[in-house]
N, C-alpha and C positions, 0 to 999 in steps of 0.2 A: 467512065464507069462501065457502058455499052461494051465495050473494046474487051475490059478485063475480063467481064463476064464471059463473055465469048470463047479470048482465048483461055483461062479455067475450062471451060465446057470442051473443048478442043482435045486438050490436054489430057483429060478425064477419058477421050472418046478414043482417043489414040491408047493409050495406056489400056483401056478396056477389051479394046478391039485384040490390042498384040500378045493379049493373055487366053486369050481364047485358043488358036489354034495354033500347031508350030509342028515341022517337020524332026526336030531337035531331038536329039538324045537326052532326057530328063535325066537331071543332073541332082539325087539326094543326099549327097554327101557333101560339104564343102571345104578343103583342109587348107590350112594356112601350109605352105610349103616354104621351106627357107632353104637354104645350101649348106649344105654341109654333110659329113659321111653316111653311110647309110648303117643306119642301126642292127640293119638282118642281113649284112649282109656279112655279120664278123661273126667266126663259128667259134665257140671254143675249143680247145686243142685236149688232145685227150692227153691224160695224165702220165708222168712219167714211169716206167716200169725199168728194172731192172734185166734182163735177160740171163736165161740161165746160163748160156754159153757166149760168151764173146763173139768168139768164133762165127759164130751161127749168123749175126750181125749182114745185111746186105753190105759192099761196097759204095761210099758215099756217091752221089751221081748230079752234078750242078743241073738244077733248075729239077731234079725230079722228087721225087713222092718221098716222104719222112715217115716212120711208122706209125708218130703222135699225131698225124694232120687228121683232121675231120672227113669224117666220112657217110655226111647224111643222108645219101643216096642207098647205101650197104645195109647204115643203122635202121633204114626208115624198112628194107628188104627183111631185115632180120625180127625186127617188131612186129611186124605184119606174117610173120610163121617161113618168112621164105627161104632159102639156102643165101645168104651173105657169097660163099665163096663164086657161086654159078653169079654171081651180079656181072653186066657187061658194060663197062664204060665208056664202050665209043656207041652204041644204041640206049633209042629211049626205052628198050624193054627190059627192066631188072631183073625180073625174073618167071621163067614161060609157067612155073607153077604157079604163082598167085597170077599169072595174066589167064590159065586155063581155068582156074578154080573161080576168077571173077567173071569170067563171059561163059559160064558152064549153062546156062539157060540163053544163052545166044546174045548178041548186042547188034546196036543199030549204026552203023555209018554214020546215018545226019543225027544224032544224038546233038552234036555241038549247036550246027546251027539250028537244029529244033527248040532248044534250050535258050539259045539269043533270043530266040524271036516272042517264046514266053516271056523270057526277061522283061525285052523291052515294051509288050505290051503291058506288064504290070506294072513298071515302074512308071509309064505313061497314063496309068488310070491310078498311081500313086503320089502324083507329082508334087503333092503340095498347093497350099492354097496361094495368091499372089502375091502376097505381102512378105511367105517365108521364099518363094521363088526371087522377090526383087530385093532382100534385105538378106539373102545368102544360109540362110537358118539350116541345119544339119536335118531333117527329115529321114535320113538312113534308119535309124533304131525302130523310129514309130511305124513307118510304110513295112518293114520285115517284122514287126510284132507278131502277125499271124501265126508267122512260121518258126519261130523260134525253138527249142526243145527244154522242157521242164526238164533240167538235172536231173532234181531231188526224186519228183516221177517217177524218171528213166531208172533211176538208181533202185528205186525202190520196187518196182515190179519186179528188176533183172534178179534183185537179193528172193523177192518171193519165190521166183522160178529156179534158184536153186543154183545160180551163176555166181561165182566166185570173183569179188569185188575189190581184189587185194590195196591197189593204188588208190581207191577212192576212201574216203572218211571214216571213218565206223558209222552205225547207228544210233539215233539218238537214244533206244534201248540199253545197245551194248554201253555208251557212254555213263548214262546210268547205274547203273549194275557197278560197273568199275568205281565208281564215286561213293 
């Protein structure tokens, strides 16, 4: 009986001990991973068109570019205000006007790693209590609560200030009224 108690007391002291401190990457998210294709990684193809001239048509070219292939790097340039056609495919810069118009107040070099090192010390005074750390619990959602952005909020201010909100919902006004 002497013996069990002991080793419980033991067990208890080890397990307590190894939850206190840890050099570790806190770990809030936990996914079951399984094999098989990767969901983001299949684009859809854009839709078929007609052309007005035959003629006009590039010469077909094995293993090259189809004018239906996707194009989220260009799409993502042209959504964001920038010139699609100036986009450069063999650089990671799409395009020097939205790279000039985003660092027009200046930017920092260690940006990235000044940002890890926040990271990790938030996610380290966010870790989870030991029960969700030893039984694998997702804590991602709750530890970034703080940070989050109210939509509805965001939406609603943007509408008071007179920003045009074309892709977002109507309001629950305008829905009214229509009814």
């Amino acid at each position: 009986m002497q013996t069990g108690r002991m080793l419980g007391i033991a067990v208890a002291a080890v397990l307590s001990l190894s939850a206190c401190g840890s050099d570790r990457a806190p770990k809030l998210m936990f996914l079951k991973t399984a094999t098989g294709p990767d969901e983001f990684a299949i684009l859809p193809t854009k839709p078929l068109e007609m052309p007005t001239d035959l003629a006009s048509l590039p010469a077909p070219t094995p293993g090259g570019g189809n004018i239906t292939d996707p194009t989220p790097e260009r799409d993502a340039v042209a959504a964001l205000g920038g010139n699609p056609n100036t986009f450069n495919v063999t650089g990671n810069v799409p395009d020097n006007g939205i790279v000039a118009y985003a660092s027009r107040n200046g930017t920092d070099p260690g940006i990235r790693q000044t940002l890890a090192a926040e990271d990790l010390a938030y996610r380290k005074a966010n870790d989870g209590r030991l029960l969700q750390r030893l039984f694998q619990n997702t804590i991602y959602y709750r530890a970034y609560a703080p940070m989050a952005l109210d939509q509805e909020a965001e939406l609603e201010f943007w509408r008071k200030a007179g920003a045009k909100t074309p892709s977002a919902p109507p309001s629950a006004a305008a829905q009214q009224s229509v009814q």
